[in-house]
Phi, psi and omega in degrees: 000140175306160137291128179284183210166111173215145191218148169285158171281028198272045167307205176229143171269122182245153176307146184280046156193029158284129179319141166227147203272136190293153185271148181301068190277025184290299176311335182286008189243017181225352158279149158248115204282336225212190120320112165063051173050308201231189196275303186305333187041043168298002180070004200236156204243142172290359163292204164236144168277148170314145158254193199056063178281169166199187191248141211253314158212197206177141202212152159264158199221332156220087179305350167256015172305321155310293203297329223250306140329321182292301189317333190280162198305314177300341194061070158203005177297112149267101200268071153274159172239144207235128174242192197243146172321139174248140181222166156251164166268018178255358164108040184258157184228098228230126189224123192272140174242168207238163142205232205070218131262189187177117174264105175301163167254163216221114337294135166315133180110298216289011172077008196225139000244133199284164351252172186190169196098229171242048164267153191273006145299332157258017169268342187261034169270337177255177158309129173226133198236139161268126168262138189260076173279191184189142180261109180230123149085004176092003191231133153292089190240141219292139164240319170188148207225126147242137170272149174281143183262012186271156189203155195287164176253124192298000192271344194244331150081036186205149160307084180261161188297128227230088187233136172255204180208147165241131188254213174256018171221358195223166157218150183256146166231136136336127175231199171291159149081016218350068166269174207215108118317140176229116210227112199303122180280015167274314177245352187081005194294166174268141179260325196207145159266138181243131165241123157307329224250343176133257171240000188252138207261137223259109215264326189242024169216150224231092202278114183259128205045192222281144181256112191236143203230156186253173189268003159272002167090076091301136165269135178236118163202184179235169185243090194252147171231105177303131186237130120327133145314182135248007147270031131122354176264186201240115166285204204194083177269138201227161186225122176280124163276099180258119160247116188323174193268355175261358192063032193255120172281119149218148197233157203240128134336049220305340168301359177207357187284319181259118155302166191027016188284133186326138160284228185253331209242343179311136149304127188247170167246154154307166136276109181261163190271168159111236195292149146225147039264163191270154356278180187286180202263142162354159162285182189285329164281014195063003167291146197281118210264142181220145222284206183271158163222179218223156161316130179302308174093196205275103150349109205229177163281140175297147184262016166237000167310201189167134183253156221240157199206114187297170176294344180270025203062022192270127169263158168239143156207196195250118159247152168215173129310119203290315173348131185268001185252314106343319193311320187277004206260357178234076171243161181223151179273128183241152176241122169243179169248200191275003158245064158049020160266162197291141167243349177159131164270121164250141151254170206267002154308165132095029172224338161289149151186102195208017190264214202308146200083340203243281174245029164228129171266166164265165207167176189251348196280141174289354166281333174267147202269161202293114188279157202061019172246323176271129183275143178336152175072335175295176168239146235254351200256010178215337211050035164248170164305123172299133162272077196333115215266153178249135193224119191281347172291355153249139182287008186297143166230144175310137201263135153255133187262177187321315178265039174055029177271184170230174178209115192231141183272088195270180179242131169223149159290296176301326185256063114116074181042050145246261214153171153229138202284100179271141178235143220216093190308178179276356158270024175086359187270140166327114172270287200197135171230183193230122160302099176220189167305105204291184182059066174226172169232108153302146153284141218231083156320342100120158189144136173079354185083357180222207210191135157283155166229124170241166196208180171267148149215088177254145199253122194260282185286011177239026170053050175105177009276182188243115214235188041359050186302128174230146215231150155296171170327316204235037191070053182219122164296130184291276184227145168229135178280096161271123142298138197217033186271136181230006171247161172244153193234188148188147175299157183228128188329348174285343233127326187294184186217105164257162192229156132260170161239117177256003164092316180343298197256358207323328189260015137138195166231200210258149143257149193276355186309121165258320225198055168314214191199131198248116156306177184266034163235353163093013159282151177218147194233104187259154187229144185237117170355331182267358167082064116249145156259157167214145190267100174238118174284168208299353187272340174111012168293152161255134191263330166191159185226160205210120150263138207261283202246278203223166189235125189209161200265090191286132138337119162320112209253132150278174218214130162232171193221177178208166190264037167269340225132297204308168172239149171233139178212160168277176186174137137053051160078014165230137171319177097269147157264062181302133135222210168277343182178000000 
């Protein structure tokens, strides 16, 4: 049994040359150590998931969610990013938890009295803690909680994601200042502070997404640090961190790390604003009006990413232009090696055309495009060739697959808030992509000498369907699994579950999947607006369905296994735990 043991981070800072025990790589493939179970963050656990699942226990994880749902425009919204349950094979469970306070607004939505709400001045009033459980007896039982001094970053001015990694003797945290605790997983001890910036904990730079650890126990995360300009704007300097299992730090630029990539003082274009539909009618000489543009600033990590590390060792991560209006529309897929010289940058410009005309009509409706202001294929929100957008409001991250390619989950605006899935040979070339519902890190099945992929695909602006897609090697669809749930339900304090059908949903609801979670049969396990999980098998069956709290418009939730089977999923700000007994 841990010892309980609980500390603040206000630790001490040590030096990078104390030893660290190598992680157990026998092992990596039945923990889920991460972001997406592994370094690669294919999702799939070497197990079978339990069947019969029922709900075995359950923790609040957030205590503010309600409050936190009233704020959102719809008021039923959680605008959070959720990170995933770390499970072991000795039964340890490591659930990151919130505290603090959180001040609501009175009326919820309306900003008063600031701050409150979802202002990042009142988010950096709470807490974010790793809790340490342990499975005795068929019961989850608390061993030890340490909190974190890390707070969300005012550059991004939202709850972005607070994901730690576990290795087989330490667990890593987000700290302030984008520092990294290293925390013995026996006690919660602080063992190490890992700083980039030196002995001083840097107050305006930020350990940003997800901490991704390799099967030699090396650490990977990014870093941003707010700089002021000298005309007066606020950049984002960002840094890929890499640390040895000995704790000798070396970190990459992102600011010289991409060849040809805007500099900091280059014009980027906007997006425009005003009347729609976009783009605005030609110039008076007939030439096509294209919006304004502003310094691009400096090349950073999307910030709910985690960079993701192939079997050969190759890291992926995400850059974009830190502008906040623009920025994502110049982002790029980076290959590094493993000591962080460049092996190829791609960018995600120049390779779509699939905009007006093509998955956008022209029309008077403000989702179409203006008809006679756009030549076929462009997006109607620049009148340029589309860009595949890097969007920091997603936690997606790159995926590395088996044949050493890559796969990254992008974002758009024009083809109706979805996005596209891009695939990337292991030399940077362009494959192939698949149009779906953003914000996923897919899931990887391996079968057959090749390998599936699954993602979300919900149709947003045509109110469904909402679907559960699995793509071949080459982005192609196998099958897809519709939600086909029309009630709203919720547990009721006995247990029980009541339902309406309020006419509200008729083509089904959203799925919520940030980060599925696939078994060694080629099940993949999922969470749906409608507050169930679900089980769906490699053929596209539903093998089961589990209603958790409510049914609500959730944060996109990642799904953990444990190497029993069990599942752990979120729901309305609480864990569930599913098995079987």
């Amino acid at each position: 049994m841990f010892a309980r043991f609980a500390v603040v981070a206000a630790a001490l800072l040590v030096s990078a040359t104390s030893a660290v025990a190598p992680v157990a790589e026998e092992r990596a493939g039945c923990d889920w150590t991460q972001w997406g179970q592994n370094a690669a963050h294919t999702g799939q656990l070497c197990t079978g998931g339990e069947r019969d699942l029922r709900l075995v226990t359950h923790l609040v994880v957030d205590p503010f969610a309600a409050q936190e749902a009233a704020e959102s425009t719809s008021g039923s919204y959680l605008p959070v990013h959720l990170p995933a349950p770390l499970t072991d094979g000795d039964g340890n469970v490591f659930v990151v938890r919130k505290g603090g306070s959180y001040v609501g607004c009175d009326p919820p939505g309306s900003g008063r009295p600031a701050p409150c709400g979802n202002d990042i001045g009142n988010l950096e009033r709470e807490t974010w803690s790793l809790q340490a459980l342990h499975w005795q007896r068929g019961q989850l039982v608390p061993q030890w909680t340490f909190t974190s001094d890390w707070k969300p970053s005012r550059i991004f001015g939202k709850e972005s994601l607070f994901q730690s990694a576990m290795s087989e003797d330490f667990v890593y945290v987000p700290g302030a200042g984008g520092t990294v605790f290293q925390l013995a997983k026996s006690s919660g001890r602080v063992v190490a502070r890992i700083n980039p910036f030196g002995a001083t904990v840097d107050p305006v730079a930020f350990a940003s997404g997800g901490l991704t650890l390799d099967a030699h126990g090396t650490l990977f995360y990014d870093v941003v640090k707010s700089e002021p300009t000298s005309d007066g704007l606020e950049d984002g300097h960002g840094w890929l961190v890499r640390v040895s299992r000995d704790r000798k730090i070396t970190t990459a630029d992102y600011r010289t790390l991409v060849p040809g990539a805007p500099r900091p003082t280059d014009l980027c274009y906007q997006e425009f604003t005003g009347q729609r539909p976009f783009p605005p009618p030609p110039q008076p000489d007939g030439s096509p009006t294209l919006p304004g543009q502003l310094p691009c600033l400096s090349q950073r990590a999307a910030l709910s990413s985690a960079p993701a590390v192939g079997p050969d060792g190759t890291i992926f991560t995400i850059s974009r232009a830190h502008d906040a209006r623009g920025g994502r529309n110049y982002g790029y897929v980076v290959a590094l090696n493993p000591d962080l010289t460049l092996k190829w940058a791609t960018s995600l410009r120049g390779i779509l055309d699939d905009g007006c005309g093509v998955l956008v009509p022209y029309g008077d409706d403000p989702n179409d495009c203006r008809p006679g202001a756009a030549p076929l294929g462009v997006d109607p929100y620049t009148n340029l060739p589309p860009a595949a957008g890097v969007d920091d409001s997603s936690s997606a991250s790159p995926v590395a697959l088996p044949d050493g390619s890559v796969v990254y989950g992008t974002r758009n605006v024009y083809n109706g808030l979805r996005g596209h899935l891009m695939k990337f040979d292991r030399t940077g070339h362009y494959l192939a992509n698949f149009d779906y519902g953003w914000d996923i890190t897919p899931g990887v099945a391996p079968h057959d000498g090749t390998y599936s992929l699954y993602i979300k695909n919900n149709d947003y602006f045509s109110d469904g369907p909402y679907d559960v897609t699995r793509l071949d090697a080459g982005l192609v669809k196998e099958w897809s699994y519709t939600n086909t749930e029309t009630r709203t339900c919720e547990r009721l304090p006995d247990g029980t579950v009541s339902c309406v059908d309020e006419g509200n949903h008729p083509n089904g609801f959203e799925w919520c999947i940030s980060a599925p979670a696939v078994d060694r049969d080629g099940t993949v396990y999922g969470l749906s607006q409608d507050g169930n999980l679900y089980v769906v098998d490699s053929q596209g069956h539903q093998r089961e369905k589990v209603f958790l709290s409510k049914t609500i418009a959730s944060a996109y939730t990642p799904v953990s296994l444990d190497s029993r089977g069990r599942v752990y999923a979120q729901n309305n700000g609480e864990l569930y735990v599913l098995g079987s007994g």
